[in-house]
N, C-alpha and C positions, 0 to 999 in steps of 0.2 A: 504494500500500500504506500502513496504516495504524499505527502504532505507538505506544505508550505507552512513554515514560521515567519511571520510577519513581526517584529520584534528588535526595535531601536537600543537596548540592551546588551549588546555582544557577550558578556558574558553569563547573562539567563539566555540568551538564546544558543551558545552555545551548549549550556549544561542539559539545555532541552531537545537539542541534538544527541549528545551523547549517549542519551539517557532512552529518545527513543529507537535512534542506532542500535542499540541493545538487546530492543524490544523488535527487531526487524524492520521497520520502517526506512523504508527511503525518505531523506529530509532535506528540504534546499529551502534557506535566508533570505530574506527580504529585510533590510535595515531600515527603508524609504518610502513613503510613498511611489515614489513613482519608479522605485526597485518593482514595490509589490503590484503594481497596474501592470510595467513590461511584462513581469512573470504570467501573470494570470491569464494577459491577455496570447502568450506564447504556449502557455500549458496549462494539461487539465491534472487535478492533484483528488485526490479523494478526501483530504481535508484540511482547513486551513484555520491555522490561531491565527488569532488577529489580537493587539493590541492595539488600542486607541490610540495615546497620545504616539504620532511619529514625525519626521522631519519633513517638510513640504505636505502635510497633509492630516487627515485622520483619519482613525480606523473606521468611522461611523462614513464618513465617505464613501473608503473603500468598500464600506459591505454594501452602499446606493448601487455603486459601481459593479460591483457583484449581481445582483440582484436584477438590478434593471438591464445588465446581459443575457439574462436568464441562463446563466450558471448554476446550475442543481447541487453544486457542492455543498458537502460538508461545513457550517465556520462555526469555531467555538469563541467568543473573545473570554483574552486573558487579562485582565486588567487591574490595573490599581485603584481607580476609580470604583469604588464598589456601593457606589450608591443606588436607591432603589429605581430612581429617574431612569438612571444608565441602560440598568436592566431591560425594562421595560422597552425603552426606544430600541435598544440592540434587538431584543427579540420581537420586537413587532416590525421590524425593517427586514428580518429575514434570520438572524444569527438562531444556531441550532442549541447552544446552550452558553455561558456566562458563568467563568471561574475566577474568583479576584484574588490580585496577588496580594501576599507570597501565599502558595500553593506548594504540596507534595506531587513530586513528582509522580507516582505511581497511580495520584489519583490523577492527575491527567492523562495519565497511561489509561486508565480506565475508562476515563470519560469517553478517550477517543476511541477506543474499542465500542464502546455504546453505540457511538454515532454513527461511526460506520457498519457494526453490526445491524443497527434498526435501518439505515437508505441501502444498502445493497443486499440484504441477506436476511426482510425483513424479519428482523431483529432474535434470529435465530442463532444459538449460541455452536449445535451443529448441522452440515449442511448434509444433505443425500444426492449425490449426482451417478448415474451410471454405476453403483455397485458402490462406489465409494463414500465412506464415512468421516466427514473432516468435523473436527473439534476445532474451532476456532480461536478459545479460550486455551488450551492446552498446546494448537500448532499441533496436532499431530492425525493423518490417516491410516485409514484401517480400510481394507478390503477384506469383506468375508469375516470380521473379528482378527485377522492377521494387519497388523502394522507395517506399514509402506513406508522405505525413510525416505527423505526425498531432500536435496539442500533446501536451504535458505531461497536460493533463488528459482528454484522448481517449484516450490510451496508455495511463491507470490504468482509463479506464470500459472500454474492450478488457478487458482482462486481467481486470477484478472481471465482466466478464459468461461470459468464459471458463472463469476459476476456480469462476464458476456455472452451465455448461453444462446446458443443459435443464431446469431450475430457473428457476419465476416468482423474479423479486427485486424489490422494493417501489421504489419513491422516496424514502422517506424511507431505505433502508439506503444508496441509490446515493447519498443528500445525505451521508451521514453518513460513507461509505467516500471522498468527494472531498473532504468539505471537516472531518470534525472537531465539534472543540466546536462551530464556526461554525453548524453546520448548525440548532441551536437558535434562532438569531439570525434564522433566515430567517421572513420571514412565511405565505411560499410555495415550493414546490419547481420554479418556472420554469425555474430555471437549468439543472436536470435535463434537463428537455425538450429543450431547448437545445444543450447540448453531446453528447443522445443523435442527435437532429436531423442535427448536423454532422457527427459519427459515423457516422450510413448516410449519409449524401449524398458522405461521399468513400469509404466504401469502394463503394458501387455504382458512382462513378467509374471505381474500380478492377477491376469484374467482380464483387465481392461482392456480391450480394444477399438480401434476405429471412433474413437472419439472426438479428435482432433481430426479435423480435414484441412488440406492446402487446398485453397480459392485459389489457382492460378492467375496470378496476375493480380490479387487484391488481397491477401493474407490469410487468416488460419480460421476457423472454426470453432469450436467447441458444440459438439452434436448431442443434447437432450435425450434421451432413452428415454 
């Protein structure tokens, strides 16, 4: 899963990196306003903390900004401001929940697991696709009551082909939902292949087959049973 930290802070936002790095999460900074507009408006993220007060702007902006795109995402704002005004405006403008700092980190670890558990998976803590048993709280599959290990970054392309059931999805979105700003960097989208590669070769291990299909010419599948 992918996330945006919006967050004028450098060193909470990076402790809020580190922290969700940990926790699996791909994470890319926004220091600015208008850091956090170019990003948003370049990529889609599965969810984004937003802090109000930032440099050239506000967070309360940004979420108009968000919103009147019709951007389905995820935003939780983190804020110091934790008055009941704040609340209120943040969530009737569109924000999905409102945590005021200083906060523990594990409950934002939590929160964000909520949120995205409740818009993509509604709010299913595990999922049933094709034979397979994902616990999403735990990160771990099971075919059959047998356990399926699978990296880090197979467990994200899982779940981004699930949360896109029956739905072509491109290469460049699978580059850019693994790996981020990085995926700009890349010359080519090999690594795709690659880890989608490894991907059917152990679930068909498993008895999973044919799940995954190439759209020639427009990207991968993930096929409903």
């Amino acid at each position: 899963m992918k996330l945006l930290i919006i967050e004028d802070e450098k060193e909470l936002s990076d402790s809020i990196v580190a922290y969700l790095g940990s926790e699996h999460y791909v994470c890319e900074q926004a220091f600015t306003y208008n850091e956090a507009v170019r990003k948003m408006d370049l990529h889609d993220y599965d969810c984004i903390l937003l802090d109000l007060m930032l440099p050239g702007g506000t967070g309360m902006e940004l979420l108009y900004h968000i919103r009147r795109h019709r951007n389905p995402v995820g935003v939780i704002i983190v804020s110091a401001k934790d008055s009941l005004e704040d609340k209120v405006k943040g969530l009737a403008i569109g924000a999905d929940d409102y945590l005021a700092k200083p906060f523990h980190l594990p409950e934002l670890g939590m929160r964000i697991h909520a949120l995205i558990r409740r818009r993509e998976f509604s709010a299913n803590n595990v999922l049933y696709s094709n034979g397979l048993e994902i616990d999403l709280s735990a990160k771990s599959v099971c075919v059959d009551g047998r356990s399926l290990w699978l990296t880090r970054t197979e467990y994200e392309l899982l779940l981004f082909f699930i949360a896109n059931r029956n739905r072509v999805v491109s290469k460049a979105s699978i580059a850019e939902h693994l790996s981020g700003d990085m995926a700009e960097m890349f010359d080519n989208h090999d690594f795709v292949y690659t880890h989608i590669k490894n991907l059917k070769a152990k679930l068909a291990e498993a008895g999973v087959r044919d799940c995954i299909r190439n759209v020639y010419g427009m990207g991968y599948k993930w096929l409903e049973a």
